[in-house]
C-alpha positions as CSV (number, residue, x, y, z in Angstrom):
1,X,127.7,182.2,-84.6
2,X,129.8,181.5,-81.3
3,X,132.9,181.7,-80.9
4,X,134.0,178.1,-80.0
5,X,137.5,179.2,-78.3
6,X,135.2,180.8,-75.5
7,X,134.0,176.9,-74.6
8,X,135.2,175.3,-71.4
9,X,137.5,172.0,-71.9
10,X,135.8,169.3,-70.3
11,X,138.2,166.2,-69.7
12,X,136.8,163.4,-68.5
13,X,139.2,160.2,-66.1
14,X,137.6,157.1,-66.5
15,X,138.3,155.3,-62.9
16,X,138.6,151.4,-63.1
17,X,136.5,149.7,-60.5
18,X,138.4,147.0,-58.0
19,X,138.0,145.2,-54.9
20,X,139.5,147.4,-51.6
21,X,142.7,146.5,-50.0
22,X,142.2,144.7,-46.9
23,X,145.4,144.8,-45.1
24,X,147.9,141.9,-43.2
25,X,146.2,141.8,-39.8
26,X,145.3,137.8,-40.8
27,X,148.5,137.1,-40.8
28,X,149.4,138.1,-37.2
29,X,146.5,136.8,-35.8
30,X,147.5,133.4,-37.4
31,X,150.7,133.8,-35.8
32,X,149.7,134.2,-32.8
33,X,147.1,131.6,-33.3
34,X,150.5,129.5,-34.0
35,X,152.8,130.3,-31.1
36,X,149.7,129.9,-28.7
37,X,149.5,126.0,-30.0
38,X,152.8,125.6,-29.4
39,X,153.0,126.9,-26.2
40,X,150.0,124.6,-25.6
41,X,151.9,121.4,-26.4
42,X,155.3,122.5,-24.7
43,X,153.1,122.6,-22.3
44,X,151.6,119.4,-22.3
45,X,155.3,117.6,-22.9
46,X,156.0,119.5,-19.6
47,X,153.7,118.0,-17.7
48,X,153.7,114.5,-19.1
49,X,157.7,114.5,-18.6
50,X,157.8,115.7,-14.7
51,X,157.4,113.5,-12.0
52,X,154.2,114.2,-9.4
53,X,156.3,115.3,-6.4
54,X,157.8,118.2,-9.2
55,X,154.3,119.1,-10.2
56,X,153.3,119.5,-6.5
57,X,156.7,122.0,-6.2
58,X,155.5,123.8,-9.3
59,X,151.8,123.7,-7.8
60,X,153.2,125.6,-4.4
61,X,156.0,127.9,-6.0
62,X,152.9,129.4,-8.0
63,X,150.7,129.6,-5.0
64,X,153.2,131.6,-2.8
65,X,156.0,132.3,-4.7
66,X,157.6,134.6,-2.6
67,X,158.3,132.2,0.4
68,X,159.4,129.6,-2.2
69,X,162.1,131.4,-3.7
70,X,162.9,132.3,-0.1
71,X,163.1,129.7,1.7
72,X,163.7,126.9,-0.8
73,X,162.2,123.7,-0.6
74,X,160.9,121.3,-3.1
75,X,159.8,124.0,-5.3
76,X,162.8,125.2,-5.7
77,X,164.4,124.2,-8.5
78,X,167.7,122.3,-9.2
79,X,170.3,123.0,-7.0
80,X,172.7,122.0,-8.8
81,X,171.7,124.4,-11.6
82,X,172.5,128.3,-11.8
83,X,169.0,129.6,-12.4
84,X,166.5,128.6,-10.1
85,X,162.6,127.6,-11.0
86,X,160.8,124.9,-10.5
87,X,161.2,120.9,-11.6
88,X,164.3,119.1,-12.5
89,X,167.2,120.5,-14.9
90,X,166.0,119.3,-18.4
91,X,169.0,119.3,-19.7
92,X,169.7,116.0,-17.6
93,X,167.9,113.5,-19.1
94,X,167.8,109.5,-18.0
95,X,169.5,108.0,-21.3
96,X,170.9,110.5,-23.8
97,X,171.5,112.3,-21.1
98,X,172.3,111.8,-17.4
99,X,169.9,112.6,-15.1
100,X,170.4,114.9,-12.1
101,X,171.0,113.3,-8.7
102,X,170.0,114.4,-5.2
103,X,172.6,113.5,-2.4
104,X,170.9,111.3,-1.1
105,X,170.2,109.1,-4.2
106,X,173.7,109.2,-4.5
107,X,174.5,108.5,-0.9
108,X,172.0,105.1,-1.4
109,X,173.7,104.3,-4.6
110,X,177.0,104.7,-2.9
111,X,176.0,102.3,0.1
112,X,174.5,99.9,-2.4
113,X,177.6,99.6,-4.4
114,X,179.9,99.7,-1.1
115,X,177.6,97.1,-0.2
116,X,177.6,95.0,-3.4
117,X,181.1,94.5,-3.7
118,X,181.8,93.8,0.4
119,X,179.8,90.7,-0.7
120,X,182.1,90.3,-3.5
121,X,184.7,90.0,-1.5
122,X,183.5,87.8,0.9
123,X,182.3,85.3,-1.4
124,X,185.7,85.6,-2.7
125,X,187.0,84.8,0.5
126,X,184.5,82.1,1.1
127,X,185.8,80.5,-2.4
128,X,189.3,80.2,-1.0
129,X,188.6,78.7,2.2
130,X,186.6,76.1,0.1
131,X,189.8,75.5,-2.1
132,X,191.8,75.4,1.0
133,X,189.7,72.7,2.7
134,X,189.2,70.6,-0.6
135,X,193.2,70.4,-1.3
136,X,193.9,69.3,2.4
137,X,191.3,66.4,2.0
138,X,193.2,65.5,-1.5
139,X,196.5,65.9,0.4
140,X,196.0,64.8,4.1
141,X,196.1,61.2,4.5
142,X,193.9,60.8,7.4
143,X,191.5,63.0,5.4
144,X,191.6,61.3,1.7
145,X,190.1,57.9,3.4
146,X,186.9,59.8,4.3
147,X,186.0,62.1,1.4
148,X,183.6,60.3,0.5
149,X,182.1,61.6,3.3
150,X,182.7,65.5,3.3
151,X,180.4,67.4,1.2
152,X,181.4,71.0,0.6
153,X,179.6,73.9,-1.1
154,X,178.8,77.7,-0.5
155,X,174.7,78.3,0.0
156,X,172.8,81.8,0.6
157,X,174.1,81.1,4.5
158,X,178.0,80.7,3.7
159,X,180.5,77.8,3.2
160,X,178.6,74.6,4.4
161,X,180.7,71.7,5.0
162,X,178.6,68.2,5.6
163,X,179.9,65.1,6.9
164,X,177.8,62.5,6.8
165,X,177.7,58.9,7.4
166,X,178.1,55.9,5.1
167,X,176.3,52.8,5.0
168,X,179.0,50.9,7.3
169,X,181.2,53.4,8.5
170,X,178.5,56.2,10.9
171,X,179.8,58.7,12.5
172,X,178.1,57.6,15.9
173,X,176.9,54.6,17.4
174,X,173.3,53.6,16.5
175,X,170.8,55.7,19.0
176,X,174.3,57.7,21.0
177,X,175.6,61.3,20.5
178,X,179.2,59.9,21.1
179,X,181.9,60.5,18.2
180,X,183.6,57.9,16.5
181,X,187.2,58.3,16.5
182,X,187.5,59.0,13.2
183,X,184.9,61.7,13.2
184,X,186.6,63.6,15.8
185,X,190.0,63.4,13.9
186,X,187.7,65.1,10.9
187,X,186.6,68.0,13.2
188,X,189.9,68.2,14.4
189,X,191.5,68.8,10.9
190,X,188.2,70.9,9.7
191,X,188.9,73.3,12.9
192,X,192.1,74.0,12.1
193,X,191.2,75.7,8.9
194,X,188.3,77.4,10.4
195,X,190.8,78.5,12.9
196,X,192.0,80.8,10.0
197,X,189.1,83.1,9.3
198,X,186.9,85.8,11.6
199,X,183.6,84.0,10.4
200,X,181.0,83.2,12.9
201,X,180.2,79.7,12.7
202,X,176.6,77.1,12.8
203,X,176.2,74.0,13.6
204,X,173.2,71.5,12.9
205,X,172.6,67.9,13.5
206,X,170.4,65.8,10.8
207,X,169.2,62.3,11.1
208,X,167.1,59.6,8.9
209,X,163.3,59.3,9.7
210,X,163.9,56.2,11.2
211,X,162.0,56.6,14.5
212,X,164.1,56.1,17.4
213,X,163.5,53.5,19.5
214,X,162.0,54.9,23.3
215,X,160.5,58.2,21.4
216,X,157.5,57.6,23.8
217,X,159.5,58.4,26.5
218,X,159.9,62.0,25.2
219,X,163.7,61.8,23.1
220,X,163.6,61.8,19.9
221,X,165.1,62.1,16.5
222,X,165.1,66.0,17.5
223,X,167.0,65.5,20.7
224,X,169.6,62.9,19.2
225,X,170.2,65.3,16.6
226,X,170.6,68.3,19.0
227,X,173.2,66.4,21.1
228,X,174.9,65.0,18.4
229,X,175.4,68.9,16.4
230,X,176.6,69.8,20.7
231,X,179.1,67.1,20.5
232,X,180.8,68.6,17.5
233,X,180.7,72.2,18.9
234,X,182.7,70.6,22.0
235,X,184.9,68.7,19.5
236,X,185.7,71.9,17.5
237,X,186.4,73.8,20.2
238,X,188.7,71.0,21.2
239,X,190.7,71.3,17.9
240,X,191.2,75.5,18.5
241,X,187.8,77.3,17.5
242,X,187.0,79.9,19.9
243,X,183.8,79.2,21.8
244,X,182.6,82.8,21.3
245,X,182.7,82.0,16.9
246,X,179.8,79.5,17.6
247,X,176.3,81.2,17.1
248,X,174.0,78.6,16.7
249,X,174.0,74.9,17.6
250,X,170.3,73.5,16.1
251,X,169.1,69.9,15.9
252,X,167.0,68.9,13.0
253,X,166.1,65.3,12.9
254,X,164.8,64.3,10.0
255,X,163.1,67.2,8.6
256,X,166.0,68.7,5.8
257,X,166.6,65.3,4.1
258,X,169.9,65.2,2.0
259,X,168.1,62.2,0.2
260,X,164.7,63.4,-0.4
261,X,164.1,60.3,-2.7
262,X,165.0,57.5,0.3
263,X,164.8,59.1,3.8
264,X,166.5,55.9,5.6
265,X,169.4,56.4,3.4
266,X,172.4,57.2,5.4
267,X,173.6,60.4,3.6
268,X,170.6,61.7,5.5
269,X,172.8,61.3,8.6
270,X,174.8,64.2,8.7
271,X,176.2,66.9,10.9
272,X,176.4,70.7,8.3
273,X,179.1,73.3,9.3
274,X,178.2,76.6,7.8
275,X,180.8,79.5,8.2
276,X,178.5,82.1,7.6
277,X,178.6,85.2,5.9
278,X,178.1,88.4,7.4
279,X,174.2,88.9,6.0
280,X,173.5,85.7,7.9
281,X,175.9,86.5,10.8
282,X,174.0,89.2,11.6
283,X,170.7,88.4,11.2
284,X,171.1,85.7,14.2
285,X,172.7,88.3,16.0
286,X,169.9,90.3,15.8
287,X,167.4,87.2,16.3
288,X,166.0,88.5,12.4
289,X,165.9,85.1,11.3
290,X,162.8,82.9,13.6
291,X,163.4,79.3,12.1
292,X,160.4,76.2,13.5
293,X,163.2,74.2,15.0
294,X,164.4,72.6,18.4
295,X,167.3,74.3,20.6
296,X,170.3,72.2,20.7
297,X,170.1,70.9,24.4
298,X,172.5,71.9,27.1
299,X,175.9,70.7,27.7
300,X,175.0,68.4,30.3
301,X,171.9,67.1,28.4
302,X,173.7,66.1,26.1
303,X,176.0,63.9,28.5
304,X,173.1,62.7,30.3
305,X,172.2,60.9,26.9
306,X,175.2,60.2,25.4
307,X,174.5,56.1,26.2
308,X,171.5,56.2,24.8
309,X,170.2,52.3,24.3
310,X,172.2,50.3,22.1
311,X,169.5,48.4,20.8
312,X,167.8,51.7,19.1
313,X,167.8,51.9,15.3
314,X,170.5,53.2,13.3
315,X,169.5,57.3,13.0
């Protein structure tokens, strides 16, 4: 018989069965699956928020960056801002935010407003000389009588004052560029409020499209009206306006109708005084403005016709 103290111990371990560990390295490549979309549409908001001149900076600052950063240029970056890179400082934003100007946008923007308000101004003044003239036709008795007659508003050009004729009281004789005396005493008053302001001053003489009488012979409604607007500059410059104020003298005969709806009525013979405004000022200074109309005749022209015949319809 054995001796059973002499047998080995056997132990057994029982190892439970399980699937292997397989570690976090899906997580950081979802991660950086994550940032690289985001980059992506930063990205894409980057490029759909700068302007096409940036882009091209962008474009040349990558291309030769060196030089760039160097010498400056459109690549660049905001001037105004303290690190430099390309495209505009995005913390200026147009609307929540406001948006980064180059000198010379603000330079325009500064002429523009300078600009904007010198035509305040002169409108301004432009409103008081029309106050001025309407209270001395109210108060001047030589004035009252014809109010009727003066028609004054402010147009794109400047202060236009009209006097035109009535029905049995014209201005001039029937086919003649000589003034009635009442018209001149008109003028006369009118000039010495003009006298008051720097403007530069137009004249124009209108007529009814009554044809005159003898318009074979080569004067017209054009001519009468030329010599008749002359023979108010001369009368004007009787009453004190400086020669030099007048730019433009123009006759128009019966092609701007006050009356558009009856062309013989005699509203439609008128003489228009426009004090101009600067804008217009200058562009007949500058011969900007190329109107299809007849040059009021010379001085003497207009003396050579001033007894036109009597028996020529009313114009």
């Amino acid at each position: 018989m054995s001796d059973d103290s002499q047998r080995p111990i056997i132990v057994r371990r029982i190892k439970k069965g399980g699937h292997a560990h397989h570690g976090g390295a899906w997580k950081i490549a979802y991660a950086d699956f994550v940032t690289a979309m985001m980059a992506f549409f930063l990205l894409m908001w980057l490029l759909g928020s700068t302007a096409k001149g940036e882009l091209s900076g962008i474009s040349d600052y990558f291309k030769t960056p060196l030089r760039v950063a160097l010498a400056g240029g459109s690549g660049a970056g905001d001037a105004s801002s303290l690190i430099k890179g390309g495209g505009t400082n995005l913390s200026r934003k147009a609307g929540q935010v406001e948006k980064t100007n180059t000198p010379t946008q603000k330079k325009l923007l500064n002429l523009e407003a300078a600009k904007a308000e010198s035509i305040r101004k002169e409108k301004a003044k432009l409103e008081e000389l029309k106050s001025k003239l309407n209270q001395k036709i109210e108060t001047h008795g030589a004035l009252k009588q014809f109010k009727n007659q003066i028609k004054i508003d402010i147009t794109a050009e400047g202060l236009r004052i009209q006097i035109a004729d009535e029905k049995n009281r014209p201005m001039f004789n029937s086919g003649s560029a000589v003034l009635q005396p009442y018209a001149k005493e008109i003028l006369a008053e009118i000039a010495s409020v003009l006298n008051a302001v720097p403007n530069a001053i137009s004249l124009s003489g209108h007529t009814d499209a009554t044809p005159y009488s003898g318009g074979d012979r080569g004067y017209s409604n054009w001519e009468l009206s030329a010599d008749r607007a002359n023979a108010c500059r001369r009368e004007l410059v009787a009453g004190g306006i400086d020669d030099g104020k007048i730019l433009r003298v123009v006759g128009l005969g019966s092609a701007v109708l006050f009356d558009k709806n009856d062309p013989f009525n005699s509203s439609n013979r008128r003489i228009s005084i426009i004090v101009m405004n600067k804008q217009t000022e200058d562009a007949v200074r500058n011969e900007d403005t190329k109107a299809a109309m007849t040059p009021a005749l010379t001085e003497d022209a207009a003396k050579g016709n001033a007894n036109a015949p009597a028996s020529a319809p009313a114009q």
